[in-house]
C-alpha positions in Angstrom: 86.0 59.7 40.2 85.4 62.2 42.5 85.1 65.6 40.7 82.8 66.4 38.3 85.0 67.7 35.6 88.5 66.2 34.9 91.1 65.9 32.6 93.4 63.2 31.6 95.7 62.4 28.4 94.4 59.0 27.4 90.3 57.6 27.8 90.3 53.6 27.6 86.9 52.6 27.5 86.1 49.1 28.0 87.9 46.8 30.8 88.6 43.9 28.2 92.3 42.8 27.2 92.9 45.1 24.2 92.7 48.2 26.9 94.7 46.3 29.4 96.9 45.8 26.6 97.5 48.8 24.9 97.4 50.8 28.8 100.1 48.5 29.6 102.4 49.2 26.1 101.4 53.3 26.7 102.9 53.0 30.5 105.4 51.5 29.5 106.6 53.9 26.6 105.3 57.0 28.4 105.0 56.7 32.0 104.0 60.1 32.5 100.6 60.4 30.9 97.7 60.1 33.0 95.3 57.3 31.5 91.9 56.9 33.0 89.8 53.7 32.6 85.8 53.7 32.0 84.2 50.1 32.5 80.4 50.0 32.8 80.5 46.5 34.5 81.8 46.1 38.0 85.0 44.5 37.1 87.4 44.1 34.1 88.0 41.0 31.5 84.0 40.2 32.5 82.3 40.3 28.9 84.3 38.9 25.4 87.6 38.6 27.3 86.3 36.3 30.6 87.5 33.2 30.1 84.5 31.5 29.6 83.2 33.5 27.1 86.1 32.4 24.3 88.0 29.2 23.5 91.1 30.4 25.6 93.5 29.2 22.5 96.6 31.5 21.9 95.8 31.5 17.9 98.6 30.9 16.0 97.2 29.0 13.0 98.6 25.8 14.0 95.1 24.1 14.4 92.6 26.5 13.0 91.5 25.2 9.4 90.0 28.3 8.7 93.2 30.2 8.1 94.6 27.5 5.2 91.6 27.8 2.3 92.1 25.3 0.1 92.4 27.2 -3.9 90.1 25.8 -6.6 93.6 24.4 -8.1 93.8 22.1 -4.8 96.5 23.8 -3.3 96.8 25.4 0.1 97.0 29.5 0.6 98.9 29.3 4.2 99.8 33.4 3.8 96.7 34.0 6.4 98.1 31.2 8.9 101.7 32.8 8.7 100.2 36.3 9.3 98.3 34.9 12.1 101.4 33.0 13.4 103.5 36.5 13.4 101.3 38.4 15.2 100.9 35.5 18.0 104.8 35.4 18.2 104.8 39.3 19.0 102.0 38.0 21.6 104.7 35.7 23.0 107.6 38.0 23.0 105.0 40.8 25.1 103.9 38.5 27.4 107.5 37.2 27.9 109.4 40.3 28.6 105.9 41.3 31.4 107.0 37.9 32.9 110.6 38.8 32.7 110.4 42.0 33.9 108.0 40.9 37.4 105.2 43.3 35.5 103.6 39.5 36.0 104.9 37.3 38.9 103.0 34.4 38.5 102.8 33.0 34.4 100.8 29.8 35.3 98.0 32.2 36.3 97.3 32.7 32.3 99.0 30.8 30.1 99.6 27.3 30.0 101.6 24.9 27.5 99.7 22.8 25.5 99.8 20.7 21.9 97.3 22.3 19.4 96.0 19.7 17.0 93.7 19.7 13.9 92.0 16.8 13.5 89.7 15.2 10.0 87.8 12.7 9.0 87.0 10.8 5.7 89.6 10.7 2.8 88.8 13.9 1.1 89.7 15.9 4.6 92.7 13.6 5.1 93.8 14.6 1.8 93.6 18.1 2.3 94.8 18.0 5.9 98.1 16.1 4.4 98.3 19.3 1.8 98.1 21.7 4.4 100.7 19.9 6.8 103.3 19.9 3.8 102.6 23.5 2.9 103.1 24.5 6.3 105.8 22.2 7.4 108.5 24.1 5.4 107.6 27.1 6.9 109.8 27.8 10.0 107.1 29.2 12.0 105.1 25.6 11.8 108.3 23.2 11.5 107.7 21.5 14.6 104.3 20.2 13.3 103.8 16.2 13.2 101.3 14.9 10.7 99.8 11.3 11.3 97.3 8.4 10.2 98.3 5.6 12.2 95.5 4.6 14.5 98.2 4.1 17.5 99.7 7.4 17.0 96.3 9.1 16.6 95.2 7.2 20.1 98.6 8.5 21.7 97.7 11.8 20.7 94.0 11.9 21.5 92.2 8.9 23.9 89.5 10.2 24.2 88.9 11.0 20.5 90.0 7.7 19.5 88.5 5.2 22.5 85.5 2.8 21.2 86.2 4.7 17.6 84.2 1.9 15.6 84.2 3.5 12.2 86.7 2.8 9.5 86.6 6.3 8.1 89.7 7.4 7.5 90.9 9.6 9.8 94.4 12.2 10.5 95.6 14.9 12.6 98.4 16.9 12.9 100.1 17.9 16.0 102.2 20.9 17.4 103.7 20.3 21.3 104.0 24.0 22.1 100.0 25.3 21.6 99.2 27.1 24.6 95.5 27.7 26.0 95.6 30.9 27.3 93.1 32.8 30.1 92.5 35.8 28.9 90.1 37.0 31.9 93.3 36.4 34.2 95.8 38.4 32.1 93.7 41.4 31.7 93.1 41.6 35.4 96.3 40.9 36.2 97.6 43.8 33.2 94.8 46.0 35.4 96.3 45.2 38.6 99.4 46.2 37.2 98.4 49.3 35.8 96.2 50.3 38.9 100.1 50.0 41.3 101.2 52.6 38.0 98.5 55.4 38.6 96.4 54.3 35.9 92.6 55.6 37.5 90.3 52.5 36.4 86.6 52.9 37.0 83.8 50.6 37.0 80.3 50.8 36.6 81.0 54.1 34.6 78.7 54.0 31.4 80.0 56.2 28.7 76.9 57.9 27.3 78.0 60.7 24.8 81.3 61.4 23.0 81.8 64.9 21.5 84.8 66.9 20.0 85.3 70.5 21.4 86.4 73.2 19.3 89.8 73.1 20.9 90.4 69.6 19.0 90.0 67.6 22.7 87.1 64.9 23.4 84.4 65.2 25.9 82.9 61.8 27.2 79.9 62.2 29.5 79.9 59.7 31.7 77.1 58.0 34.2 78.1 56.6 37.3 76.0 53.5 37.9 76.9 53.5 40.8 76.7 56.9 42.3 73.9 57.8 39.7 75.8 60.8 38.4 76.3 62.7 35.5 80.3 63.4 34.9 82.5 64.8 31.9 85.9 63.7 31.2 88.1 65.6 28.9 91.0 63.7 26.9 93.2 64.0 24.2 93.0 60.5 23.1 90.4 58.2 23.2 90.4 54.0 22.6 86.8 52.3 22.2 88.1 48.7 23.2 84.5 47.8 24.1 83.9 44.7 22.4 80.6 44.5 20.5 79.7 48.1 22.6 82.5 49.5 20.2 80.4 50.1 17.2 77.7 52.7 18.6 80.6 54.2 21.1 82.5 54.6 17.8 79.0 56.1 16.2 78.5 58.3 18.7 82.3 60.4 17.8 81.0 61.3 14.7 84.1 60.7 12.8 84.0 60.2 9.1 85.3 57.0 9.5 83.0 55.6 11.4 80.1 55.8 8.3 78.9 52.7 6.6 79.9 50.5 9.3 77.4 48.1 10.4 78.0 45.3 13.1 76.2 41.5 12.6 75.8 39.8 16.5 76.6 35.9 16.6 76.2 34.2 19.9 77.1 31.2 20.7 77.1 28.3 23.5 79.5 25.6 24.8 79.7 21.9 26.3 81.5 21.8 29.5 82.6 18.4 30.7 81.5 17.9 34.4 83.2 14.3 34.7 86.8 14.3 36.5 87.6 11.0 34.4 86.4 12.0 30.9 88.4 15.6 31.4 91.5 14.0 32.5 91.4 11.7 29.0 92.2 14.4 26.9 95.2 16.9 26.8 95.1 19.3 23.8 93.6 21.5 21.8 91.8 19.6 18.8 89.8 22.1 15.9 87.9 20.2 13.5 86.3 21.1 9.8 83.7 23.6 10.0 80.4 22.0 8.2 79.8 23.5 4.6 78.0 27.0 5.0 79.1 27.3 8.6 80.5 30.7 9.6 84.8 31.0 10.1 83.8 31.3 13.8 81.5 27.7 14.0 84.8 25.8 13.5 84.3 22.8 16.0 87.0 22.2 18.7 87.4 20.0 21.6 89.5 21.7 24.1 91.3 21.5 27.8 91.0 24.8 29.6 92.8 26.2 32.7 90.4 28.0 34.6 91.1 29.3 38.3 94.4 26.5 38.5 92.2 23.7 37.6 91.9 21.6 34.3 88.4 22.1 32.4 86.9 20.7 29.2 84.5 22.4 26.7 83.2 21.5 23.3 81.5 23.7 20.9 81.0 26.1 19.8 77.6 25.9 18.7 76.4 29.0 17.3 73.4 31.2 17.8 71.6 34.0 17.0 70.9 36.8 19.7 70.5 40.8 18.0 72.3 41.7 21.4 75.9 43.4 20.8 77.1 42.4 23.9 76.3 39.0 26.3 75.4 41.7 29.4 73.9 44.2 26.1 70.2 45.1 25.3 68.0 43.8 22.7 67.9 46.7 20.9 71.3 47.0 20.4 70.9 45.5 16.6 68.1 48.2 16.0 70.1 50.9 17.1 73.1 50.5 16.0 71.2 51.1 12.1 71.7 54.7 10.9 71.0 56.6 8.3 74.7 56.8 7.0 75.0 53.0 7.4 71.0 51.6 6.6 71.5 50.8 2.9 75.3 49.1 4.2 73.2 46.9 6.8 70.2 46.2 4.1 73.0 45.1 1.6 74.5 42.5 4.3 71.1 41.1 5.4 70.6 40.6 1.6 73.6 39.0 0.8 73.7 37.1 4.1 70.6 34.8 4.3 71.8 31.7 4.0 74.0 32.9 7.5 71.3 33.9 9.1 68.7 30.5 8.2 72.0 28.9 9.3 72.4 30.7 12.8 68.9 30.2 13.1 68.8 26.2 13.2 72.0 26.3 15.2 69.7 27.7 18.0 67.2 25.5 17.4 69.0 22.3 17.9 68.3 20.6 21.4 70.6 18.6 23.8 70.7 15.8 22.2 71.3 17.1 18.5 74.2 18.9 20.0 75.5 15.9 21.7 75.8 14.2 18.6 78.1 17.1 17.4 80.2 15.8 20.0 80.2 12.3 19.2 81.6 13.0 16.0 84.6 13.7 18.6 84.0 11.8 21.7 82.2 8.9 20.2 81.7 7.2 24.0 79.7 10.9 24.6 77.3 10.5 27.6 74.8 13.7 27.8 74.8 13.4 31.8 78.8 14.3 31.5 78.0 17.4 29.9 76.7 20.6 30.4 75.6 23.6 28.3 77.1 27.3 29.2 76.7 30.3 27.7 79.8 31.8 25.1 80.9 35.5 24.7 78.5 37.7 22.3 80.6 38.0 18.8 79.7 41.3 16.3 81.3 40.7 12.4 82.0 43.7 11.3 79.9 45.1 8.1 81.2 47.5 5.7 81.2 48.3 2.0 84.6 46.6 0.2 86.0 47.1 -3.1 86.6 43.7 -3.1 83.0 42.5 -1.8 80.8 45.4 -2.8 78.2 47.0 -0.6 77.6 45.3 3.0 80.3 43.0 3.3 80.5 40.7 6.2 84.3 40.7 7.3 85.3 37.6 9.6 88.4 39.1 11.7 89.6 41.6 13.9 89.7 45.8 12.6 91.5 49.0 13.8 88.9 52.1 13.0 90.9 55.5 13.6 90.2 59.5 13.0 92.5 60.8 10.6 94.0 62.7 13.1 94.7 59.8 15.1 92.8 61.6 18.2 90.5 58.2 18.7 90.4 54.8 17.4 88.0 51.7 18.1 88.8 48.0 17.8 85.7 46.1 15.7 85.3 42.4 15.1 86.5 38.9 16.7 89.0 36.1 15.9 92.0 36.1 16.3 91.3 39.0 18.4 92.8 38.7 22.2 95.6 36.3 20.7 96.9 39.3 18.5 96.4 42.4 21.3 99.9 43.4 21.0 99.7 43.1 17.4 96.9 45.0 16.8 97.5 47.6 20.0 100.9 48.2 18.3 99.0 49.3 15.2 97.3 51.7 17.2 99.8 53.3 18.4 101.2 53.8 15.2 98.3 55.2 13.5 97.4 57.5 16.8 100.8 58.8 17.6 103.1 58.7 14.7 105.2 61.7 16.2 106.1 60.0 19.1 106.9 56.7 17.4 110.8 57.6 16.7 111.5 57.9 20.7 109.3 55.3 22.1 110.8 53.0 19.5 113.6 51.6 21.2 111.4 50.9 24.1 108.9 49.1 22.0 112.1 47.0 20.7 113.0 45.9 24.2 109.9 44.8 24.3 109.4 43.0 21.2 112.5 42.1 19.7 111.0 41.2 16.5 109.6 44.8 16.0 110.1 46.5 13.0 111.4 43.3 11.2 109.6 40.1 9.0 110.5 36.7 11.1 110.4 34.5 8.2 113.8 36.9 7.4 115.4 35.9 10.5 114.9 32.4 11.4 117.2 33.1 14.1 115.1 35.6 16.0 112.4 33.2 15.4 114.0 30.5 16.8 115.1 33.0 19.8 111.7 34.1 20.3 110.8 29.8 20.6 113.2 29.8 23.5 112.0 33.3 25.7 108.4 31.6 25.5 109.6 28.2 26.4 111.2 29.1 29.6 107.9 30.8 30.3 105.4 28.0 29.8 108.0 25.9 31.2 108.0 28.1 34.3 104.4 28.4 34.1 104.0 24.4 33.9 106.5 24.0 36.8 104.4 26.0 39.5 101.0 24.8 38.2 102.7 21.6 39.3 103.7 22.4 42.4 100.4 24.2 43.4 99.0 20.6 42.5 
């Protein structure tokens, strides 16, 4: 950024997937607007989206027990796994046409095929697991899912979960063959990559450090240059705060109505990563597990084969923890000074309401090695400590906010769109299913932001994602449609991850 004082038409700040993602649906709907990226680290995908600070799965809902609640009349509320499963299938259908279309030349490089399973123990879980597969299964978003029992099934499925399994607790799991594990540090630097060849200016180690509206309606960011150690002012006419758990004192700092009476509650979080060749080549799938009673949504347990740089990985976890940064490259202080007075008695509310959380976040980072590697055994019961070691996740920050529903300081467990009336900024809050459901949630974006534009970019946005506009469970066709595109993807994607072998 060489001059002191420039102007562009769109300000993504933060380097993280949802920028990559909604730069990439803007360039492609309006190639002529100049769009200028502001990262404060020295590189992009490097805080919640590097692929070793999330689990890498594409959420769909076809694992994750925490989208199928079980009612107090013992049935199963799947509407939460079918949302989640549309917005992944847009997901798909983005990342298909990019792939199509040589935006991305090489698939392999961030997505992978691979079966996502859910896996319980003891009758009551098997029970519920057996509800949940039968609810779902006549759903034609889940109908290639496989429920089983069977000990020689089960050990099919999952070796390494089942080898030296002494225990006659009953035990089930369900299984879907086309799960994928996803990188998403890979796609958003390759969705940067792409955008840099477009003109898109990206720059790192540029700290935003005020945001202000002018009297002529147009934002003015001051920004630092880390590296340079100057003081510079951009001036847009559309701003997104895609900066992870940064997001909520960017979005502060606008002053925007909207942004009042919303808090943000920091989880951190660690993982097991398997440093045995032999153990890692034993299992081949995603398997989630049953969070324990009075764990948070984003504590569910999984056991899970990673891709990482074109080789095979194997983490466990995760096991949460309690840190009041906002982000895992943030400041202490970040808890403290995100509290204002427009949001203190929101934030008092939450810690009120939220104790037993907090004691339980608490303990989690408490536990040693060994404690943790029993966690595991519940999984791998052959777990040997020396096979295993401990890494650091990606910093998570719940949104708080007061609810109708929930009352004052409400903790919300999912991913939220905060926009100006005027649609001049918007800020993405929150965590799962979050870089799973980017073009989902970048598409809402744009619809709030730039509703006069929406009539001619649609057709665009249809090429794109066929399914826009439309419910899939109305058109089991396009769904099945949609099945094949993304098939001959992951199928392409499998083939040259072969060959590179």
């Amino acid at each position: 950024m060489s001059d002191k004082h420039m102007k562009t038409d769109v300000v993504l700040i933060g380097a993280g997937i949802m920028s990559a993602t909604l730069g990439t649906l803007l360039k492609e709907v309006q190639p002529d607007w100049e769009i200028t990226v502001l990262e404060k680290l020295d590189g992009a995908g490097l805080e919640s989206s590097h692929e070793l600070n999330n689990a890498g799965t594409g959420h769909a809902a076809l694992c994750e027990l925490n989208y199928t609640a079980e009612k107090p009349d013992g049935t199963v509320d799947i509407s939460k796994a079918i949302n989640v499963n549309e917005q992944f299938q847009v997901s798909l259908q983005f990342w298909s046409y990019l792939v199509k279309h040589k935006l991305i030349d090489n698939p392999q490089d961030f997505i992978m095929p691979l079966p996502h399973m859910s896996m319980v123990q003891g009758e009551k879980d098997v029970e519920f697991l057996r509800k949940r597969f039968k609810a779902l299964k006549e759903n034609p978003l889940f109908a290639d899912m496989e429920f089983s029992e069977d000990p020689a099934t089960l050990k099919e499925w999952m070796p390494l979960i089942m080898n030296e399994r002494t225990s006659d607790e009953p035990i089930a799991a369900t299984k879907v063959k086309s799960g994928t594990d996803v990188n998403f540090g890979a796609l958003t630097r390759v969705l940067f990559d792409h955008l840099a060849s477009k003109g898109v200016k990206i720059h790192y180690q540029h700290k935003v450090m005020d945001i202000k509206r002018r009297k002529d309606k147009l934002w003015e960011i001051d920004v630092h240059d880390i590296d340079g150690c100057k003081l510079k002012q951009i001036t847009a006419k559309f701003i997104f705060i895609g900066a992870g758990g940064g997001s909520i004192e960017l979005l502060q700092d606008t002053g925007i109505p909207e942004a009042k009476h919303i808090g943000g509650f920091p989880v951190s979080g660690l993982f097991f990563e398997c440093k045995n060749p032999e153990v890692i080549e034993q299992h081949h799938a995603k398997v989630y597990g049953k969070a324990k009673v009075g764990a948070p949504p984003m504590s569910v347990p999984h056991l899970d084969t990673r891709y990482i740089n074109g080789e095979k990985s194997l983490l466990f976890g995760p096991f949460a923890g309690f840190s009041p940064k906002f982000l895992k490259t943030g400041s202490y202080l970040d808890l403290l000074a995100s509290v204002k007075s427009h949001n203190l008695l929101t934030m008092l509310a939450a810690g009120a309401k939220e104790m037993a959380l907090t004691k339980y976040l608490i303990q989690q980072l408490m536990l040693s090695k060994e404690q943790r590697m029993e966690e595991l055994r519940e999984f791998i019961p052959n777990a040997k400590s020396e096979d295993w070691d401990t890494i650091v996740a990606g910093q998570r920050v719940q949104v708080i906010k007061d609810t109708e529903a929930g009352g004052k300081g409400t903790l919300q467990f999912g991913t939220e769109v905060v926009s100006a009336e005027d649609g001049s900024v918007a800020a993405l809050l929150g965590a799962s299913p979050g870089a799973s459901t980017a073009p989902q949630v970048m598409l809402e974006v744009i619809e709030k932001c730039f509703p006069d534009q929406m009539k001619k970019w649609k057709p665009k946005i249809k090429e794109m994602i066929p399914s826009y506009g439309t419910k899939l469970l109305d058109n089991p066709a396009l769904i099945k449609e949609i099945h094949a595109t993304a098939a001959e993807v992951l199928q392409l994607a499998n083939k040259e991850e072969k060959i590179a072998e």
